[in-house]
C-alpha positions as CSV (number, residue, x, y, z in Angstrom):
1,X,-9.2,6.5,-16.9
2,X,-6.2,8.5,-17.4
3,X,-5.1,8.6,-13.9
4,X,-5.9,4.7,-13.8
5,X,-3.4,4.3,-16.8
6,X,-0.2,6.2,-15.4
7,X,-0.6,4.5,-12.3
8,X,-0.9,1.3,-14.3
9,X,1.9,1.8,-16.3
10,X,4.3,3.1,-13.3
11,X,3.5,0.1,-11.8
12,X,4.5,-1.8,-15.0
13,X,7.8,-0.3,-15.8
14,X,9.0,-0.4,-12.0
15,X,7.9,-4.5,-12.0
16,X,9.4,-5.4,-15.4
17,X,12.6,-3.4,-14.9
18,X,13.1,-5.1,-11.5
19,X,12.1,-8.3,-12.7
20,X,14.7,-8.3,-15.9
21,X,17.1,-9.2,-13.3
22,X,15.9,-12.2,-12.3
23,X,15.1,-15.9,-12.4
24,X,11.7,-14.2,-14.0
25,X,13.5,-12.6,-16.8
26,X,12.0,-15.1,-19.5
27,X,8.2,-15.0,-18.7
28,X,9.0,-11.3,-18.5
29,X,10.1,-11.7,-22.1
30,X,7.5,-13.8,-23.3
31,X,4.7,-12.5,-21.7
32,X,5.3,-8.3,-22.6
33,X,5.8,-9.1,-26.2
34,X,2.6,-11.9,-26.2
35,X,0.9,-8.6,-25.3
36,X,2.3,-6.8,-27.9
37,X,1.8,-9.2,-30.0
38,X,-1.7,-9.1,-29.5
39,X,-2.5,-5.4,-29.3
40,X,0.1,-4.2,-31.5
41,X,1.3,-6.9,-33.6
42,X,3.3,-4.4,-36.0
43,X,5.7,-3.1,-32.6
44,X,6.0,-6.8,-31.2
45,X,9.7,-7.5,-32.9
46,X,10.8,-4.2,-31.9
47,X,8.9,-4.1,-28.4
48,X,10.7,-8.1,-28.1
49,X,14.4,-6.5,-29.0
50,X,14.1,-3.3,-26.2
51,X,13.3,-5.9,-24.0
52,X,16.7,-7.5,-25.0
53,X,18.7,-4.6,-25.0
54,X,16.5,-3.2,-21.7
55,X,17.9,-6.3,-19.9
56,X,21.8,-6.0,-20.6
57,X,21.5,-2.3,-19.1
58,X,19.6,-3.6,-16.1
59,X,22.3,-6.5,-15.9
60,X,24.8,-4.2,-16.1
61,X,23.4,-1.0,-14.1
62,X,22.6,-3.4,-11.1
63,X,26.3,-4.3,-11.3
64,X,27.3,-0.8,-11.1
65,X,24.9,0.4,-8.3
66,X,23.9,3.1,-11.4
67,X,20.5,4.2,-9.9
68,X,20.3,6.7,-12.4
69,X,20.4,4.3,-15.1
70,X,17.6,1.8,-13.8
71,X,15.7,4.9,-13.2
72,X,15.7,6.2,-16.7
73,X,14.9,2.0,-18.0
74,X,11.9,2.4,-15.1
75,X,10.7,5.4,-16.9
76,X,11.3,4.3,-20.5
77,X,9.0,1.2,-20.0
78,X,6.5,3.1,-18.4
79,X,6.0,5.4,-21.0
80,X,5.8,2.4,-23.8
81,X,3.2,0.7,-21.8
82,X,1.6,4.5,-20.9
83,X,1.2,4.8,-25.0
84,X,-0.1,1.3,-25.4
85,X,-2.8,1.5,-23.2
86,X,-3.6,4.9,-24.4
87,X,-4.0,3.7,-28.0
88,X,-5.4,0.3,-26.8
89,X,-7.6,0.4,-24.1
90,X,-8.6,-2.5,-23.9
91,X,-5.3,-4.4,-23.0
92,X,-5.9,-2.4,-19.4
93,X,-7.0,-5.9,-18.3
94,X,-4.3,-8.1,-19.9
95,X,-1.7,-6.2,-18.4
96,X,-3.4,-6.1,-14.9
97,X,-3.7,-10.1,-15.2
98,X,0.1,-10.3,-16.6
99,X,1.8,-8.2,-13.7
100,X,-0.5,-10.7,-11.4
101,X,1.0,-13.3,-13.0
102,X,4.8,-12.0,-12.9
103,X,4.8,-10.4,-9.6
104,X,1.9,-11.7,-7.2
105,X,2.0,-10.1,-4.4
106,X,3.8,-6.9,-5.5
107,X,6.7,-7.6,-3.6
108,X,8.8,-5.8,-6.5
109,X,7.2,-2.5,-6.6
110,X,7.1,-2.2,-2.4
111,X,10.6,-3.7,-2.4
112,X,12.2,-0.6,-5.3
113,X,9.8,2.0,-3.8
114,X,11.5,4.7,-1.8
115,X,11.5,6.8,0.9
116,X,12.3,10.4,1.2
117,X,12.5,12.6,4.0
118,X,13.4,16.3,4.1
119,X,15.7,17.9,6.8
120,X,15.1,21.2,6.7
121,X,18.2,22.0,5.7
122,X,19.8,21.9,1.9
123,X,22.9,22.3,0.3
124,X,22.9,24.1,-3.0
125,X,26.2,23.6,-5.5
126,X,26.5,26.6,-8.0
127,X,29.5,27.1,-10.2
128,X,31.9,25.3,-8.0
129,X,30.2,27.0,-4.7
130,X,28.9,25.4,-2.0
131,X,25.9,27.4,-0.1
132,X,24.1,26.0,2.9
133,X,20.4,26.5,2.9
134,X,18.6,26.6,6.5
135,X,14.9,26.3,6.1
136,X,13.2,29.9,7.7
């Protein structure tokens, strides 16, 4: 099951970060901490607030075009819902149901996954020096 869970909850962060931008921002909202609020009732308020803050750095990294940024929020909510489902097992479900419910057809995770390629060749930036690489 522990596979099953970090794939769950990569699948989670990437669709509520990506989703805090949007029209879908308030069932979002209301439907993460209604899960916390129902698994771990003691972390709702606090889980309901990151989601607050979470969403001005989204706004506000989308602005910027700051990848970096959106990819440390991505990894932040995955790790929160990695240690919920950890301690509480059997909110698997209720999550799978709620990402259903806020992103369908998983249009958001296809649409923020990326592609990488490698070239062969590499560029390596050490102390002000720049060294070109060539695959052997």
């Amino acid at each position: 099951m522990d596979s099953e869970v970090t794939v769950l909850a990569q699948s989670a962060g990437t669709t509520l970060v990506a989703l805090m931008a949007t029209d879908a921002w308030h069932r979002v909202r209301d439907g993460v901490t209604q899960l916390w609020r129902r698994t771990q009732p003691e972390r709702a308020e606090t889980v309901a607030a990151e989601l607050e803050a979470g969403r001005e750095d989204v706004l506000a990294a989308a602005a910027a075009d700051d990848q970096e940024t959106m990819d440390e929020l991505r990894l932040q909510w995955q790790g929160m819902v990695r240690r919920l489902l950890v301690a509480r097992p059997a909110a698997v479900e209720e999550l799978r149901a709620l990402l259903d419910r806020l992103d369908p057809d998983g249009a958001t995770v296809r649409q923020i996954s990326q592609q990488a390629t490698a070239s062969g060749q590499a560029r390596v930036y050490q102390a002000g020096r720049d060294q070109h690489i060539a695959e052997r």
